[in-house]
N, C-alpha and C positions, 0 to 999 in steps of 0.2 A: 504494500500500500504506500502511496506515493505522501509525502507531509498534506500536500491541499487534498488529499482523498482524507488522510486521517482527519481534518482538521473538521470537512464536511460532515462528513460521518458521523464525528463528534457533539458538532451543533446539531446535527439532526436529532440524535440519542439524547441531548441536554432538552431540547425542545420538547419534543415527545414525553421524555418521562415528566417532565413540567405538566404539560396537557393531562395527563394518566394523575398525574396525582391531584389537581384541582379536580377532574370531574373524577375521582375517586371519591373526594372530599362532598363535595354535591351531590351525587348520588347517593351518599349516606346521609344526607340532609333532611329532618321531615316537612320539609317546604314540598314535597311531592305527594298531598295528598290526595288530591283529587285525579293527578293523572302520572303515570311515568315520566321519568328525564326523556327516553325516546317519543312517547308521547304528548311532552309539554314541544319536543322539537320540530312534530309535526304542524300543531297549533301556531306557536311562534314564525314560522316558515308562513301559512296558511293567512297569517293576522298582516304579514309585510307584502301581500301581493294585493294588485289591485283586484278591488272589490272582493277582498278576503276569499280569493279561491285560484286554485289553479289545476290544469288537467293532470292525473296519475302520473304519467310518465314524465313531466315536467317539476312535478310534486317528489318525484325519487330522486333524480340529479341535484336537485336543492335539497333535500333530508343527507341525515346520516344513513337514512336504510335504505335495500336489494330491491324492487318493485314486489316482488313476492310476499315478501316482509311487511312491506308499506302496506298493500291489499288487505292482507290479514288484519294489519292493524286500523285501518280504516274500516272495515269492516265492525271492529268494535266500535272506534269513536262514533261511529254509525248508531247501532243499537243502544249509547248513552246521551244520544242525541247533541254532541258538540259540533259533527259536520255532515253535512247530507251529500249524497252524491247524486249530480246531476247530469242529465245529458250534453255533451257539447253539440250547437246549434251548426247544423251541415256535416255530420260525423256521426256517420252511427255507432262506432266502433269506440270514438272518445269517451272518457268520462271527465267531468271537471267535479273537485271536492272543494266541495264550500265551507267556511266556517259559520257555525250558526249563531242565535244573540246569546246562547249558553254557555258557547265553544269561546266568544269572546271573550265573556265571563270570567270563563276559569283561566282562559288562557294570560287576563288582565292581572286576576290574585295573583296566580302562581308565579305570573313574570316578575312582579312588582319585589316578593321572596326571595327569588332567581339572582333578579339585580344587587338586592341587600347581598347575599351572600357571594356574587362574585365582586362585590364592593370591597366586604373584604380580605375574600381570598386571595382574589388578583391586587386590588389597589394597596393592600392593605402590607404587603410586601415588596412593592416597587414605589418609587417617586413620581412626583409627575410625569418627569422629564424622560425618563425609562419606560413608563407605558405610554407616551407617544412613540419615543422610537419604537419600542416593541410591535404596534401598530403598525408601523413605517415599517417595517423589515418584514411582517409576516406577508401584509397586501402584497409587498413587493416580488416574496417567495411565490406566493399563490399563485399573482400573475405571470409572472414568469414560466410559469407551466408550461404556459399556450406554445411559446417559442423554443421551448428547449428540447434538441432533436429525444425521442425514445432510445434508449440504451440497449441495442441487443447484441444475444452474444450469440455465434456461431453454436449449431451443434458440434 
């Protein structure tokens, strides 16, 4: 391993376990009672798109979860009436998941929770000036995805 491969590597490994251990911490939280961390994720996803809904498959690629995954669990949020699934208008095949005025609801408490406690799990161990940059360095990781070639390797 070359030094700038360890070095990556390294801040990859620092980042991650940083990630793993806040939503360890939150996940142990009982701020999650009316809905799971995966499905307060769906809600929160569902509350930031226009007119609180978006189609299934558009709805997977913005969640943390697999479309299979997603279905199942919409299919509950379904039966506790926080999001209804609707037809998309010229697509028979589309579905769009809405959030309902219940799905708001919960998803307003629990955020409100959510916030406090990454208040100060995250703010609560960095400066300002450090969760801006930190900010500034993940967007920048993120987006850099789009452009950076795939890495394969010969069989």
């Amino acid at each position: 391993m070359t030094p700038d491969e360890r070095r990556a590597v390294e801040t990859w490994e620092s980042l991650f376990r940083a990630q793993v251990a806040v939503l360890r911490r939150l996940g142990a939280d009982d701020i999650w009672q009316d809905v799971s961390f995966r499905e307060y994720d769906v809600l929160f996803t569902l509350r930031s798109r226009p007119g609180h809904a978006a189609r299934l498959r558009d709805l997977a690629a913005l969640s943390l979860l697999s479309q299979p995954s997603l279905s199942r669990m919409v299919d509950r949020l379904v039966a506790r009436g926080l999001v209804a699934r609707e037809a998309v208008p010229g697509d028979a095949r589309g579905t769009l998941v809405v959030l309902t005025d219940d799905g708001v609801r919960v998803q307003s408490e629990v955020g409100r929770r959510h916030a406090e406690a990454i208040a100060a799990y995250v703010g609560g161990a960095l400066a300002d000036e450090e969760l801006d940059a930190l900010r500034r360095l993940t967007q920048r990781l993120a987006e850099a995805q789009g452009s950076i070639p795939d890495v394969r390797r010969p069989r």
